[in-house]
C-alpha positions in Angstrom: 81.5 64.6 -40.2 80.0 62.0 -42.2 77.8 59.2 -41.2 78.2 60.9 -37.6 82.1 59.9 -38.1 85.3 62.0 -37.5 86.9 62.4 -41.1 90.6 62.5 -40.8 92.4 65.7 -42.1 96.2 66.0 -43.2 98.3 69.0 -41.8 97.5 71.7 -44.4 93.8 71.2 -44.3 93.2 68.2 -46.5 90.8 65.6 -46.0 93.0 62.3 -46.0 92.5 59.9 -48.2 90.3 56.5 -46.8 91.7 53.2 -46.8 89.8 50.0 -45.7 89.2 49.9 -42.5 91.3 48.2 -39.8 90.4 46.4 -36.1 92.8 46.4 -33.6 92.8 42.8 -31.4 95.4 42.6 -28.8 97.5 45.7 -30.2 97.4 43.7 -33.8 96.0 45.4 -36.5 93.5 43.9 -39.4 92.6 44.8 -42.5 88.7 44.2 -43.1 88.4 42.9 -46.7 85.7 44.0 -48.7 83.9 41.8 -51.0 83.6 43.4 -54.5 80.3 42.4 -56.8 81.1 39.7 -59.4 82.1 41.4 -62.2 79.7 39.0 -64.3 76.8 40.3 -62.2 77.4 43.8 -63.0 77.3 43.2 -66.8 74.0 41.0 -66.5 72.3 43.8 -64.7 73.1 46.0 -67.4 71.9 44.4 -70.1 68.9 43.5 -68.2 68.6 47.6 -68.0 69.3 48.1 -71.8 67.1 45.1 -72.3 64.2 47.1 -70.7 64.8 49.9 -72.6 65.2 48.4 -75.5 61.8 46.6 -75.1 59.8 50.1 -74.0 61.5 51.8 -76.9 60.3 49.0 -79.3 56.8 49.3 -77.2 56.5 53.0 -77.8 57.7 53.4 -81.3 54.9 50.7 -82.7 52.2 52.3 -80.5 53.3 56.0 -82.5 53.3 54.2 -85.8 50.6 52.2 -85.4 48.7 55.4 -84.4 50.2 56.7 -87.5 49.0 54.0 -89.8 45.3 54.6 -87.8 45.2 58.4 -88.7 46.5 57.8 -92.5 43.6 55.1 -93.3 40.6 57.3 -90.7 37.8 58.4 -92.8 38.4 62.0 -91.1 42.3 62.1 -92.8 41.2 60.9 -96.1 38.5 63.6 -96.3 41.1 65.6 -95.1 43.3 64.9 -97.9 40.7 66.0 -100.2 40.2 69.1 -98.4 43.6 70.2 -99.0 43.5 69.6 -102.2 40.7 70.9 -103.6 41.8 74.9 -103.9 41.1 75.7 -107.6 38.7 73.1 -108.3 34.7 73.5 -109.3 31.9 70.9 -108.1 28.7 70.1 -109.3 26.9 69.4 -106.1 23.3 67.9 -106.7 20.3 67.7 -104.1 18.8 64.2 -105.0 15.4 64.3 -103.7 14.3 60.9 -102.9 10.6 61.5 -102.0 11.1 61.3 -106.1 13.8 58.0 -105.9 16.0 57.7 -109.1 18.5 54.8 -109.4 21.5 57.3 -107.8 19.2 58.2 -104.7 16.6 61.0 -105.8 15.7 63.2 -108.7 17.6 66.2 -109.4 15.8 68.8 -109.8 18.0 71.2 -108.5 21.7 71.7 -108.1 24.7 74.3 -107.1 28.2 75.0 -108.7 30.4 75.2 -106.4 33.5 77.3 -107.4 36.8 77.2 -104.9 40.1 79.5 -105.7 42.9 79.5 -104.3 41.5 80.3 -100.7 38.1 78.0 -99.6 37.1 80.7 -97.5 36.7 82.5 -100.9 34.5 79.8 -102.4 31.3 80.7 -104.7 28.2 79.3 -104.3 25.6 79.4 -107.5 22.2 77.8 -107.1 20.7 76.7 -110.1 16.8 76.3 -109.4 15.7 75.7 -112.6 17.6 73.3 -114.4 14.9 72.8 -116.9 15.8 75.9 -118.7 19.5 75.2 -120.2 18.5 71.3 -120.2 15.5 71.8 -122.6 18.0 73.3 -124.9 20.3 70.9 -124.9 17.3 68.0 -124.9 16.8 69.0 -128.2 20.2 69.5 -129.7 21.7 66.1 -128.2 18.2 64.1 -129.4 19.3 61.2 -127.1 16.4 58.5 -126.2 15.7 58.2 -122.5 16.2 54.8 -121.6 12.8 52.4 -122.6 10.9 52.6 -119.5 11.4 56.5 -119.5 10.0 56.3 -122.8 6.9 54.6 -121.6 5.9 57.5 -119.7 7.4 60.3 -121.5 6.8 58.9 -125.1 8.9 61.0 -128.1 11.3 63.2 -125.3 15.1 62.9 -125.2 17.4 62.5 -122.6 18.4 65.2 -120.5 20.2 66.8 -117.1 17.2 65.8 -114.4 17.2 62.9 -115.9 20.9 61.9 -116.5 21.3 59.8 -113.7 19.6 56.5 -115.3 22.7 54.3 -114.4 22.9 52.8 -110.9 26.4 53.4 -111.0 27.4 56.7 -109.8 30.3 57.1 -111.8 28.8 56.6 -114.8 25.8 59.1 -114.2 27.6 61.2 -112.7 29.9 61.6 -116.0 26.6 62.2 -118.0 25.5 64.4 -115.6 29.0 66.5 -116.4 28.7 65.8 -120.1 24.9 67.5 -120.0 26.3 69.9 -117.5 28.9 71.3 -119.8 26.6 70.9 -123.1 23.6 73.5 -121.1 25.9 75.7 -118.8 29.0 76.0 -121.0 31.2 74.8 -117.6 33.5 72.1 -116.8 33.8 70.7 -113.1 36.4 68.5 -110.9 33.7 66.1 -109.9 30.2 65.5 -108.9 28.4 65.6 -105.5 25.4 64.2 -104.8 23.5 65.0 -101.1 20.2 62.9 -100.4 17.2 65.0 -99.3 17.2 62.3 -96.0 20.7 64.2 -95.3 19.1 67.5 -94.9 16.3 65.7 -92.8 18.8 64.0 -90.3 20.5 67.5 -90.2 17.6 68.9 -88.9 17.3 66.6 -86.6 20.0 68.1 -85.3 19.9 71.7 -85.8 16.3 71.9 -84.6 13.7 73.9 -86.6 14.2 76.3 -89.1 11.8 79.6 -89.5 11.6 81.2 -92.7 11.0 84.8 -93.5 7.0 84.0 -93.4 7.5 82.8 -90.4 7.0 78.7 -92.2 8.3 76.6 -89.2 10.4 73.8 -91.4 10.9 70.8 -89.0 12.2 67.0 -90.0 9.0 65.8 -89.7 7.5 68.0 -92.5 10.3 69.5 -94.6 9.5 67.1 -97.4 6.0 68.4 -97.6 6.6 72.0 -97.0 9.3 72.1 -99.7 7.0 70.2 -102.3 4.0 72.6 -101.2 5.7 75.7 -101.7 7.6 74.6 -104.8 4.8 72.8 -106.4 2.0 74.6 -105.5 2.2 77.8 -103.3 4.7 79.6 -105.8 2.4 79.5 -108.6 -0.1 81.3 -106.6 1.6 84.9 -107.6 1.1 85.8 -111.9 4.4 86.8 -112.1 5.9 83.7 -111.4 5.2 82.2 -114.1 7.2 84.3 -116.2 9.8 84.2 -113.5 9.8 80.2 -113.3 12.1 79.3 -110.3 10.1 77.2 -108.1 12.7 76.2 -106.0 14.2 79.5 -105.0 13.2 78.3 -101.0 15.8 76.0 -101.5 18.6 79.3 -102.2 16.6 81.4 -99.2 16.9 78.2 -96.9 20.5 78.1 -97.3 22.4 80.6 -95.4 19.7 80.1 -92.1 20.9 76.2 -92.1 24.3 77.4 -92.1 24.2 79.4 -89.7 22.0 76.8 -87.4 24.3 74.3 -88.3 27.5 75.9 -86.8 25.6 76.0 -83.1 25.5 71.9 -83.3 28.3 70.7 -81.4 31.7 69.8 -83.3 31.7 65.7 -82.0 27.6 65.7 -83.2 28.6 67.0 -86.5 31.5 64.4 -86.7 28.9 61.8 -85.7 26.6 62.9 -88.3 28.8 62.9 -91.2 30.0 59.5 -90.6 26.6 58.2 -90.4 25.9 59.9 -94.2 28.6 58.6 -95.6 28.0 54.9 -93.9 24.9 55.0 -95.5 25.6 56.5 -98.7 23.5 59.4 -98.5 26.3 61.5 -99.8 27.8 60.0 -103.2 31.0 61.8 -104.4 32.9 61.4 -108.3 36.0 62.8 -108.9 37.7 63.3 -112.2 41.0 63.0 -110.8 41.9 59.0 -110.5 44.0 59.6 -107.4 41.1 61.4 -105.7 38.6 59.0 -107.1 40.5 56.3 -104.9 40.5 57.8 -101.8 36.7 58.3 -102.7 36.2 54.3 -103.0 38.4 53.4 -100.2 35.8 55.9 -97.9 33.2 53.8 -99.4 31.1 56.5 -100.7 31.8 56.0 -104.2 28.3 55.0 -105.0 29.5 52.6 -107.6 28.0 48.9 -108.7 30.2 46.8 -106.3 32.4 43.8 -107.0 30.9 40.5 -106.2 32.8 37.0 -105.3 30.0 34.9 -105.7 26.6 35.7 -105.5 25.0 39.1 -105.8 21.8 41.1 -105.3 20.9 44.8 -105.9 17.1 46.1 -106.0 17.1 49.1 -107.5 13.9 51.3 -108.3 13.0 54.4 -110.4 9.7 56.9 -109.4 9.2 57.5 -112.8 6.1 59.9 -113.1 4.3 58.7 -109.2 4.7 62.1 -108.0 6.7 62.4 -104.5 5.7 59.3 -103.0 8.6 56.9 -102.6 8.6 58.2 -99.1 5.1 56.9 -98.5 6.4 53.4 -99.3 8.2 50.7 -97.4 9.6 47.7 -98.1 11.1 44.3 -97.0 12.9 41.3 -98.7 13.5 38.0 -98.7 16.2 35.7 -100.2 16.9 32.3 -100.0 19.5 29.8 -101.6 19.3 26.6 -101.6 21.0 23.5 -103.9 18.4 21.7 -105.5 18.9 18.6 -107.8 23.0 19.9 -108.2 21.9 23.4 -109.4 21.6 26.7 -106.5 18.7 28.3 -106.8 17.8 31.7 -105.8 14.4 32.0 -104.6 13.7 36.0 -104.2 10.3 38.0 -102.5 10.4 42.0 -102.8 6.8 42.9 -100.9 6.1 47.2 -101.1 3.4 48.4 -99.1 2.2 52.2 -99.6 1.2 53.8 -96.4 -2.7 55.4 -97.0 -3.2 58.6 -96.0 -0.5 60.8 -96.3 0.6 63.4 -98.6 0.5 62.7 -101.3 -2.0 60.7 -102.1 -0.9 59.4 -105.5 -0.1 56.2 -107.0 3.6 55.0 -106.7 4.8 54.2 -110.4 8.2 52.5 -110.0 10.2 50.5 -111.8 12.5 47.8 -110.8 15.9 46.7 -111.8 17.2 43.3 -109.7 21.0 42.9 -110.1 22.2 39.3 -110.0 24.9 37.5 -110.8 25.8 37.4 -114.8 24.2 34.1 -115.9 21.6 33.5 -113.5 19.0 31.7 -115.9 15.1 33.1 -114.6 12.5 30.5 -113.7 9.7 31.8 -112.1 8.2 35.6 -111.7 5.1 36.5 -110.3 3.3 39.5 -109.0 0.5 39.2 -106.0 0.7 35.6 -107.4 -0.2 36.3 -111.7 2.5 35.3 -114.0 4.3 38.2 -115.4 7.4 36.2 -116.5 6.7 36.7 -119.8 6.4 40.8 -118.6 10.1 40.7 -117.5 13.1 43.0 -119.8 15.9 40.7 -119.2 19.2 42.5 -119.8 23.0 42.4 -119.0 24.3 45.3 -117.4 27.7 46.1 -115.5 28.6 42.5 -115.7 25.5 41.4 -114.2 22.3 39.6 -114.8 19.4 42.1 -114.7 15.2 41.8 -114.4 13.5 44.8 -115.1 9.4 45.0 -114.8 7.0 47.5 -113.5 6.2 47.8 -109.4 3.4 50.0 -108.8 0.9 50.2 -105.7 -1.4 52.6 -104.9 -2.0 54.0 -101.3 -3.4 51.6 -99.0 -1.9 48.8 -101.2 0.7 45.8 -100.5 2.0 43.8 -103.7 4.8 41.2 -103.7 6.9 40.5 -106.3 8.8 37.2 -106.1 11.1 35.7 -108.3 13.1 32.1 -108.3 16.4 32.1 -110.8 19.0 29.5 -111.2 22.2 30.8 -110.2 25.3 30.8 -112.0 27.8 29.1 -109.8 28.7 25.4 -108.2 30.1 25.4 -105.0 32.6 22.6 -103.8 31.9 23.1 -100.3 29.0 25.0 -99.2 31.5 27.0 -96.6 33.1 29.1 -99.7 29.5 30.0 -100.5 29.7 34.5 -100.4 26.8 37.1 -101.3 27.3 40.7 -101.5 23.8 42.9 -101.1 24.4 46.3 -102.3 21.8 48.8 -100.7 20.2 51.7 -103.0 21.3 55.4 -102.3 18.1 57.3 -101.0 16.2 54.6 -100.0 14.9 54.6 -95.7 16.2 51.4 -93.8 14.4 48.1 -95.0 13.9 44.8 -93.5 15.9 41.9 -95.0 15.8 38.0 -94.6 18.6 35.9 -95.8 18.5 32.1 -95.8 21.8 30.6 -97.3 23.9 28.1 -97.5 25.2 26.5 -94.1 24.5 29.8 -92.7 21.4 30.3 -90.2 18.3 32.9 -91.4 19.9 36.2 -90.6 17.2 38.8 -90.1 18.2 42.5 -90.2 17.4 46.1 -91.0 19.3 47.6 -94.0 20.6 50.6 -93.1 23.9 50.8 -94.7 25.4 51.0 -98.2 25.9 47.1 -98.1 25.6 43.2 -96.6 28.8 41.3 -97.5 28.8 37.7 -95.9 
């Protein structure tokens, strides 16, 4: 039955074959005529379907290569990228201290090779404590001047490793790093890693404290001091470390007991915490390999002097013999720019304070490099209001404008430094007016004040590697 019907069935079995149905009306039979769809109708509604596929398919397939395209540019691909290729390869991989701030991010005092065959899991740390030793050798072969502020302080001495990384430029100190490198150690490297000590501090952060074998409880409140007292002053407690000489051996012990800390901190936190380095260029990388070396910039961790549309301004500074105190300072600035009688003038105020009380208690010597844009004609400098224009080394460097001049306080103290400089450019509209503010490697977040042209005062703490409006 179907449709609770009788279906008719042919002598041998055979289910007969259904014509269109009939009505019978006074013993006259009819033929019911059924209406077929419009042909017409029948090919719109397919194409309508095809349509809709057509449309999802289109739909999907952007959405995959869009994720695609996503994936390719991440910072987490790119890195990986690097990762993959980086079997056979050696690194020098530098520990910048910044409680000692150089123009790259921090002193070096203290580095590793990193060696990696054919397998990473095989890779080969060596930790080189003592750089001094090989450098001191090469110091005198090379007879190279430090650069004339270094001289100041360390009158008649050459240039050296721990000191290599003069040049605010990563790229370029990080090639004389390799050139000293190779000189002292007999090695050549792939490339050039350097790690700010304020890395290690954010790490711990996150790891949680560290116990050492004499049961020193290294938290990220006091791992600057605790390193510095036990390199600087508890080490040379015992005779035979003198003949020994490798102060920062805590640094080699410390190692393995981060590691092994560090793999308990959850994958995403770790994630989270390497993006934030790298925002803030705490972790600079060179690569000898050009290919590499632009994946490098493209992450934005290149630490390199950055191009510049318009106007430009870097601070830079150098602890050059003011113990570890760059920690114990903060600062803010301020920069205005403003047309005046047809010329744009930059009016800039750098104030330092040094926070009393704290270890350690020693004056701050620094000096001070301001990048500006190549031309900018000086007017005005002062210092807590005395003239030092006159005290200024005016230079070009990296296609820039630079004033160099001594910024020293002592604990307890607050000095401003303000300079106003006639800048290079005219401006047809004040709307294609553009600054870039490049940020110092090493340095903790500042306070900044920009007043420019047609735009309001934007007030903001520095952070990251760079302010581009």
């Amino acid at each position: 039955m179907a449709n609770g019907k009788k279906i008719p069935i042919d002598p041998i079995g055979r289910a007969k074959k259904v014509t269109r149905p009939e009505i019978n009306v006074n013993n006259t039979r009819y033929r019911i005529k059924i209406k077929k769809p419009d042909r017409d109708k029948r090919l719109a509604a397919k194409k309508l379907k095809i349509k809709k596929y057509s449309i999802l398919f289109a739909i999907t397939f952007t959405v995959i290569a869009s994720t695609v395209a996503l994936i390719q540019t991440s910072s987490a691909y790119k890195l990986y990228k690097l990762y993959k290729g980086c079997s056979n390869t050696s690194y020098i991989v530098g520990f910048q201290n910044n409680a000692e701030l150089r123009p790259t991010g921090g002193f070096w005092g203290s580095f590793a090779f990193v060696e990696i065959p054919s397998s990473i899991r095989k890779t080969q740390i060596i930790f080189e404590t003592n750089p001094y030793k090989n450098s001191n050798k090469v110091e005198k072969e090379a007879d190279v001047l430090l650069p004339e502020p270094m001289q100041q302080i360390w009158k008649g001495k050459s240039q050296s490793f721990v000191n290599a990384n003069w040049s605010p430029d990563f790229p370029q100190s990080a090639k004389t790093i390799q050139w000293y490198f190779g000189q002292g150690w007999n090695k050549s490297s792939n490339g050039v890693i350097a790690v700010s000590s304020l890395s290690v501090i954010d790490l711990l952060k996150l790891t949680g404290p560290i116990e050492m074998e004499d049961r020193t409880l290294i938290t990220s409140e006091n791992f600057s001091r605790i390193m510095s007292q036990k390199i600087d002053t508890e080490y040379w407690f015992q005779e035979e470390n003198h003949l020994i000489n490798e102060p920062k051996t805590i640094i080699k012990d410390l190692f393995p007991i981060f590691i092994e800390k560090t793999k308990k901190v959850p994958p995403l936190k770790l994630f989270k915490f390497l993006h934030d380095q790298l925002k803030s260029n705490r972790i600079l990388v060179y690569l000898n390999n050009p290919k590499d070396q632009s994946i490098i910039k493209d992450l934005g961790i290149s630490g390199e002097i950055l191009p510049y549309e318009i106007d430009y301004l870097y601070v830079n500074s150098t602890n050059l013999a003011g113990e570890k105190t760059s920690l114990n300072v903060t600062q803010k600035t301020k920069y205005s720019v403003k047309n005046e009688n047809n010329a744009y003038i930059g009016k800039l105020k750098i104030t330092r304070s040094h926070i009393p009380n704290i270890w350690p208690t020693h004056p701050n010597k620094n000096y001070t490099r301001v990048f500006v844009p190549l031309g900018s004609k000086i007017v005005k400098a002062k210092l807590d209001e005395k003239d030092i224009l006159s005290q200024i080394d005016q230079s070009e460097e990296y296609g820039r404008s630079v004033f160099g001049f001594w910024f020293s306080t002592d604990p307890g103290q607050t000095m401003t430094a303000e300079f106003v400089y006639e800048l290079p450019f005219t401006l047809e509209s004040q709307h294609d007016y553009k600054i870039t503010v490049q940020k110092q490697p090493g340095t903790l977040p500042e306070d900044i004040d920009l007043n420019l042209p047609n735009k309001k005062i934007i007030r903001q703490q520095f952070d990251e590697s760079k302010i581009e409006l």
